[in-house]
C-alpha positions as CSV (number, residue, x, y, z in Angstrom):
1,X,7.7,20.0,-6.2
2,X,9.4,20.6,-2.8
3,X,6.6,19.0,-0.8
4,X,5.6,16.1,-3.1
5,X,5.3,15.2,-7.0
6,X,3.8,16.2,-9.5
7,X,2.5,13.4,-12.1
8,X,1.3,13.5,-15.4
9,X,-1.7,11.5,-16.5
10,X,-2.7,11.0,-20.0
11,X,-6.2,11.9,-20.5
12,X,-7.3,11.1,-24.5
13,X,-5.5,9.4,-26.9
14,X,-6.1,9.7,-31.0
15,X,-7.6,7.2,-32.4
16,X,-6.6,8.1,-36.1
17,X,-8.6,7.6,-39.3
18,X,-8.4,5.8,-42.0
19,X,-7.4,7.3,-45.9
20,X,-8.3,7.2,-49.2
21,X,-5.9,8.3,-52.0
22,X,-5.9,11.7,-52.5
23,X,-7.8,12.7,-49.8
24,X,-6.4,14.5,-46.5
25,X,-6.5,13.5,-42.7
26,X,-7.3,16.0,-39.6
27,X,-4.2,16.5,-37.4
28,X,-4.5,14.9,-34.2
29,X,-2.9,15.1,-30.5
30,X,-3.1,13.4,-26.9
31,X,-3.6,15.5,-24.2
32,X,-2.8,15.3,-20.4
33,X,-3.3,16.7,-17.4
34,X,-1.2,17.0,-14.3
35,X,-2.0,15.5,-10.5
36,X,0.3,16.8,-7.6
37,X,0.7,13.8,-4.8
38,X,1.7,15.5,-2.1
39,X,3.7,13.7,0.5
40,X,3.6,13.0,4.3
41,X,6.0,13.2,6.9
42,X,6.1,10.9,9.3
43,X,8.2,11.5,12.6
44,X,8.9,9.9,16.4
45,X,11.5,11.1,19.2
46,X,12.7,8.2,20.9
47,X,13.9,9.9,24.3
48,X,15.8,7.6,27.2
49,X,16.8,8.8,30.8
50,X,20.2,9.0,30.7
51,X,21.1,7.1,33.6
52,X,18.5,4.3,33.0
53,X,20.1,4.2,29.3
54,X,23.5,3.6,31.2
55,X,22.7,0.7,33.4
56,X,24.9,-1.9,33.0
57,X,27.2,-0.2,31.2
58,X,25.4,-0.8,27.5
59,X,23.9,2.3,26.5
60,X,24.3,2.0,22.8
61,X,22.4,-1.1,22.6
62,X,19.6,-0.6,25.6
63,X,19.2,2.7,23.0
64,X,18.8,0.0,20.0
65,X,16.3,-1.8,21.5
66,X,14.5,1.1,22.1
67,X,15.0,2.4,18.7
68,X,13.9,-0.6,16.9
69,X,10.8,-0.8,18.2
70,X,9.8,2.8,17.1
71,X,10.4,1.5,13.7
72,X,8.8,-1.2,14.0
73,X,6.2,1.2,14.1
74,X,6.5,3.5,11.4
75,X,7.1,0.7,9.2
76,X,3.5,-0.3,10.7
77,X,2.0,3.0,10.2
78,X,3.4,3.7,6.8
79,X,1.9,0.5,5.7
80,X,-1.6,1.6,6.8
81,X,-1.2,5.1,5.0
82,X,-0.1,3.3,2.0
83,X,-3.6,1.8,1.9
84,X,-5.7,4.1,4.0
85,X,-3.9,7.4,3.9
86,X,-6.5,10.4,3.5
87,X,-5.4,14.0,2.7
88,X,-8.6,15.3,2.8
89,X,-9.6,13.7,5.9
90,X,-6.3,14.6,7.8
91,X,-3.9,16.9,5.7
92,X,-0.6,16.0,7.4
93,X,-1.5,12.6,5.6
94,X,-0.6,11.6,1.8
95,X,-3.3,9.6,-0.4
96,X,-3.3,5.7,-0.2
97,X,-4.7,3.2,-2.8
98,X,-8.8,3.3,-0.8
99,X,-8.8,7.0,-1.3
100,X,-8.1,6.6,-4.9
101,X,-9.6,3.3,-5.9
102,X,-13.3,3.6,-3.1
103,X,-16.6,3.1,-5.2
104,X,-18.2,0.8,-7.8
105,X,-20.3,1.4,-10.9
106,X,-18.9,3.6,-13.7
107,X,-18.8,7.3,-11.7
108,X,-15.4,7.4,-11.0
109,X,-12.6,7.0,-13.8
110,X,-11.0,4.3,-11.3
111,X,-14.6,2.4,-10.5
112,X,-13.8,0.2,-13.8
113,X,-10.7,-1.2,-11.8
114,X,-13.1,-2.2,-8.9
115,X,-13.9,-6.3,-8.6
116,X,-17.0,-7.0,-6.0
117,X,-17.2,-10.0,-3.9
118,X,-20.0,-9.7,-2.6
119,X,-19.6,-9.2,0.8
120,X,-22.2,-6.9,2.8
121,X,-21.9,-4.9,6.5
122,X,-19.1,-4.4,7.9
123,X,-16.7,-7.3,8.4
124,X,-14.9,-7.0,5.0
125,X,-11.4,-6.8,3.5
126,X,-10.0,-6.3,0.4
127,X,-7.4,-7.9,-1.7
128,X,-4.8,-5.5,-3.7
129,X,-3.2,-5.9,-6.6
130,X,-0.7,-3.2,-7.5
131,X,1.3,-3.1,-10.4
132,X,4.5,-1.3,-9.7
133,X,7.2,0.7,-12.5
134,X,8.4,4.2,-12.9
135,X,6.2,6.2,-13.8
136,X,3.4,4.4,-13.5
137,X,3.5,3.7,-10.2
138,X,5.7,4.1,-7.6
139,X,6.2,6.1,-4.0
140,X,7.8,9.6,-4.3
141,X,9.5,11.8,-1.8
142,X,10.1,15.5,-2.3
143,X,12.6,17.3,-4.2
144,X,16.1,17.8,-2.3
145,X,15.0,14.8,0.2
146,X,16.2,11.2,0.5
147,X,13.9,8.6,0.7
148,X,13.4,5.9,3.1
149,X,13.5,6.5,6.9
150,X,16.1,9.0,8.2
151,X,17.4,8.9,11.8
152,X,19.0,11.1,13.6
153,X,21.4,11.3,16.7
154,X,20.6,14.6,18.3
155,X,22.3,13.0,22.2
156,X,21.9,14.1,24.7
157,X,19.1,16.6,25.7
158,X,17.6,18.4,28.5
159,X,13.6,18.2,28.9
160,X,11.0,19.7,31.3
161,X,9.7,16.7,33.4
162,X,6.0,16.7,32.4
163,X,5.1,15.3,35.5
164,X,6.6,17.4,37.8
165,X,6.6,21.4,37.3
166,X,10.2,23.4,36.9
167,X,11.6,20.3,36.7
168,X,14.2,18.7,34.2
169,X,14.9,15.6,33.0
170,X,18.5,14.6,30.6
171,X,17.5,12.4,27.9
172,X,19.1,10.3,24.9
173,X,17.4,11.2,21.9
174,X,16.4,10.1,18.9
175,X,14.9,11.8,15.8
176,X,13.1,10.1,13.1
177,X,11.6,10.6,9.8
178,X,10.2,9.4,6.7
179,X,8.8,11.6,3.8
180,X,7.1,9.5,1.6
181,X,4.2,9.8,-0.8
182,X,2.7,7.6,-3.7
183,X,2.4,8.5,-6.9
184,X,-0.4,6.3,-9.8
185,X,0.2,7.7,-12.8
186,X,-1.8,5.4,-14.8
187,X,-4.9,4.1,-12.5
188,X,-5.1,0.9,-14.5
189,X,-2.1,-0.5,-12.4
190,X,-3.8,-1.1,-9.8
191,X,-7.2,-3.2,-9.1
192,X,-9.1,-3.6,-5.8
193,X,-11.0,-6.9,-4.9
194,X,-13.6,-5.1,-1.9
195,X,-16.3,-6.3,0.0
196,X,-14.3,-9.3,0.6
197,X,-16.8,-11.0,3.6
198,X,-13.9,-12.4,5.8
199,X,-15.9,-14.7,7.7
200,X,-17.6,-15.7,4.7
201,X,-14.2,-16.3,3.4
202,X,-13.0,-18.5,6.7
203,X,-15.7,-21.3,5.6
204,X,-13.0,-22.5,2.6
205,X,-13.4,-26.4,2.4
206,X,-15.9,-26.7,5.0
207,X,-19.1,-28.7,5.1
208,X,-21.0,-25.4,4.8
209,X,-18.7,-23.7,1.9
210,X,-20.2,-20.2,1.8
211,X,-16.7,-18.5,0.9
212,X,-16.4,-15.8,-2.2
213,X,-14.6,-17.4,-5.2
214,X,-11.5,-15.1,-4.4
215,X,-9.2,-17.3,-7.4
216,X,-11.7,-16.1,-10.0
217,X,-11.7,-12.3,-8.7
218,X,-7.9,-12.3,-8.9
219,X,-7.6,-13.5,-12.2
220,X,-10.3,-10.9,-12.9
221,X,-8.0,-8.4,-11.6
222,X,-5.2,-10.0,-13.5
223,X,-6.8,-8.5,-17.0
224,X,-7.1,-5.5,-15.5
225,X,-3.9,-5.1,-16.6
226,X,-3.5,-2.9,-19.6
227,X,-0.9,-4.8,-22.1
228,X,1.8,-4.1,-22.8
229,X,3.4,-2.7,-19.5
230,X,6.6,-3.6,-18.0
231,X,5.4,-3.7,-14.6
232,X,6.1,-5.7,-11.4
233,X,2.4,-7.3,-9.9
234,X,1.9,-7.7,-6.6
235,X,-1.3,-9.1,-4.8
236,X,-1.7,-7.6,-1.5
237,X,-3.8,-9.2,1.4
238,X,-3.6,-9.4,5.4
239,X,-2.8,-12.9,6.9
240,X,-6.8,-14.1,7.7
241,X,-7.0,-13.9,3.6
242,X,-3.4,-15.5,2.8
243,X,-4.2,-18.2,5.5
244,X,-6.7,-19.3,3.3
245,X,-5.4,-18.9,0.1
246,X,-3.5,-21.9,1.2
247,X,-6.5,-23.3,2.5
248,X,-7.8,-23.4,-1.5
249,X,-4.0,-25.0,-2.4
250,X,-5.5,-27.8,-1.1
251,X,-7.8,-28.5,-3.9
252,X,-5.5,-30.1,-6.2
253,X,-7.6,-28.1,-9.4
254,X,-5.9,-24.8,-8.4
255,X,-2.8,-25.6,-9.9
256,X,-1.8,-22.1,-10.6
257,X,-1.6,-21.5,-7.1
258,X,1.5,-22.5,-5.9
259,X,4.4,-22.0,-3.1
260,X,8.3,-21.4,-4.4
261,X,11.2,-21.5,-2.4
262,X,12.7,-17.4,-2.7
263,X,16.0,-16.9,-1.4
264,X,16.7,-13.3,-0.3
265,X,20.0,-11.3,-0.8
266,X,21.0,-11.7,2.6
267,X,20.9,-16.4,1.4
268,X,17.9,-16.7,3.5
269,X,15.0,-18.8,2.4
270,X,11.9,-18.7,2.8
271,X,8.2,-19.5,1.5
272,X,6.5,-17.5,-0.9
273,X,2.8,-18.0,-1.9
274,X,1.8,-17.4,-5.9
275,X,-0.7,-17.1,-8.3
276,X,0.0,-17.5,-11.5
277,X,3.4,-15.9,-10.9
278,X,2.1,-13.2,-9.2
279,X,3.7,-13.0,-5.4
280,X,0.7,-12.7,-3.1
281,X,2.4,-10.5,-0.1
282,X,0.8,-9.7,3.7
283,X,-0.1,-6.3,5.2
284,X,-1.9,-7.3,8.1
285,X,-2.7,-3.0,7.9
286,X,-5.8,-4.2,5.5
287,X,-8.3,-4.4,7.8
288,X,-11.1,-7.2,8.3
289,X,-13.8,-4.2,8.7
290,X,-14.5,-2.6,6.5
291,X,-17.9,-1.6,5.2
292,X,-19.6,-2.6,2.0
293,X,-18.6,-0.4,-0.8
294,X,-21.2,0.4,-3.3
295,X,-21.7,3.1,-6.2
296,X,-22.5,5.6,-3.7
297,X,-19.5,5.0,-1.9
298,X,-17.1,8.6,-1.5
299,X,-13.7,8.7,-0.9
């Protein structure tokens, strides 16, 4: 559509019967249904006095400078939405993986992808694991757009001075934005580890072990998986969880959680943290409080 996407989700499949010789069989179809994921757009003005811009006779990159760190956070806030986002709490927003994936028991179709860990009050995290592909799922922009963020030049501007009446300032400026939405077209991509207890979790290997068994929960959320799929898995955590992922590497029994040496396009190298395969990647966006969620848990 030409303010988000429109998705659709298979709701029954046939199951078939079996035949005898010369006797008939029913005709049979799947049927769907259709989910429109509407997407945000998120926006900033970068805006620089002129003549501080031009000290020093480096405008272009005192305007970098400035720029970057406006990314910096979008990049930041688009992370959060991605988990967090909440149309019907704030409409301007699109909807993240917690308003999709946000109670236990068997109410909700996506309950049956939700692991417990035990964790009670409100000092809990969750662990992600998203299994990304076209079409099943994936982030979406809207029709006509470009994805990714966009920024424009617009120069040099005149403003009012909002701290001085009828008067005017000349500004740089810089316009930026970023549609972007996310799209699950089959829910059973993507698993949620919640009431992680973090400081439960920040006893690994101590005397006084009182940690959830977070290894176990992932490979739970491992068989979520339905087979079959071509996807790309990804574990998602913030960096108080990932810390002590590594914390558990130490037991030599957890052989399937390992660290590879990944070098990136640009010949870089660096370190990245595995579980069976699967890349475990930081969002420090998930936050460390969040409250127990249980079967009477909305969205």
């Amino acid at each position: 559509t030409d303010t988000g996407h429109v998705s659709v989700v298979r709701t029954s499949q046939p199951a078939g019967s079996f035949r005898l010789l010369n006797a008939g069989i029913s005709p049979s179809k799947s049927t769907g249904g259709q989910i429109v994921n509407t997407c945000g757009s998120l926006e900033a003005l970068s805006q620089m006095d002129v003549g501080l811009a031009e000290l020093g006779g480096k405008k272009e990159a005192v305007r970098a400078v400035q720029d970057m760190g406006i990314v910096k956070g979008l990049s930041n806030t688009l992370s959060s939405k991605l988990i967090y986002g909440n149309q019907g709490t704030t409409p301007a927003e699109f909807d993240g993986f917690a308003s999709r994936y946000f109670s236990l028991g068997t109410t909700y179709t996506t309950s049956g992808q939700m692991i417990d860990a035990g964790g009670t009050g409100t000092d809990n995290t969750s662990i992600w694991l998203v299994c990304w592909a076209p079409d099943q799922c994936y982030g979406v922009y809207p029709r006509g757009t470009r994805g990714g963020l966009q920024m424009t030049d617009d120069g040099m501007v005149t403003i009012e001075d909002p701290n001085s009446a009828a008067t005017y300032l000349r500004m740089w400026q810089t316009h930026f934005k970023w549609l972007a939405g996310l799209a699950v077209d089959d829910y059973r991509c993507v698993s949620r580890i919640c009431n992680v207890d973090i400081s439960n979790l920040e006893t690994a290997s101590d005397s006084s072990d009182t940690s959830a068994n977070i290894l176990k929960f992932m490979s739970k959320a491992m068989d979520f998986i339905p087979p079959g799929k071509d996807v790309n898995p990804v574990f998602y955590m913030n960096n108080r969880v990932r810390s002590m992922l590594r914390v558990k590497m130490d037991n030599k029994a957890n052989v399937h959680l390992t660290v590879e040496n990944v070098t990136s396009k640009s010949g870089f190298g660096r370190k990245q943290l595995s579980f069976y395969e699967v890349p475990c990647r930081r969002i420090d966006s998930i936050l460390n409080t969040e409250s127990q969620i249980t079967t009477a848990t909305t969205s």
